[in-house]
N, C-alpha and C positions, 0 to 999 in steps of 0.2 A: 897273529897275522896268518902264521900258517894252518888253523883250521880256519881260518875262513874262507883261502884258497879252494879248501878240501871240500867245504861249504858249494863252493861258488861252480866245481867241479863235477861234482855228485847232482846237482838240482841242472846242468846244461843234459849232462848224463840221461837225465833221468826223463828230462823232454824232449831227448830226442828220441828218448826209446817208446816214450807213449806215445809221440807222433809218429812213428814207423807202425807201429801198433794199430791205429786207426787207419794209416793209410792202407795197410793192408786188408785191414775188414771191412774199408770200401771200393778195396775190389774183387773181394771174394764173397758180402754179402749179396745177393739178390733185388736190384730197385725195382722191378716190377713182380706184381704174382700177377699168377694165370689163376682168373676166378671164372667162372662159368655163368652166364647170365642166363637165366631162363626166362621167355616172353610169355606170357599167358596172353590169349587171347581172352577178351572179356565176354561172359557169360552171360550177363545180362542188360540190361537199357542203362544202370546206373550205373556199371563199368565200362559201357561205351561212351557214355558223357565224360564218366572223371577221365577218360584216356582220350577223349579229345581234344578237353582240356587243357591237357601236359600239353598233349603236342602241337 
């Protein structure tokens, strides 16, 4: 009975140390990046279509 206490002890332990664990890498990881969009303007008749298209 008594390792299963030690049992029951060690595994509450042990989840709370891996949820402290994540709560801290979501708020020290990054949710957004900064990516850079580049626009091209279209070069020719067939890229002025496909991009009217889209839009």
């Amino acid at each position: 009975m008594n390792e299963h206490k030690l049992k029951v002890v060690l595994m509450l332990l042990v989840g709370v140390i891996f949820s402290f664990i994540f709560i801290i890498l979501a708020f020290v990881l990054p949710t957004k990046t900064n990516e850079i969009t580049i626009i091209k303007k279209p070069s020719n008749l067939l890229e002025e279509v496909s991009k009217a298209i889209r839009d």
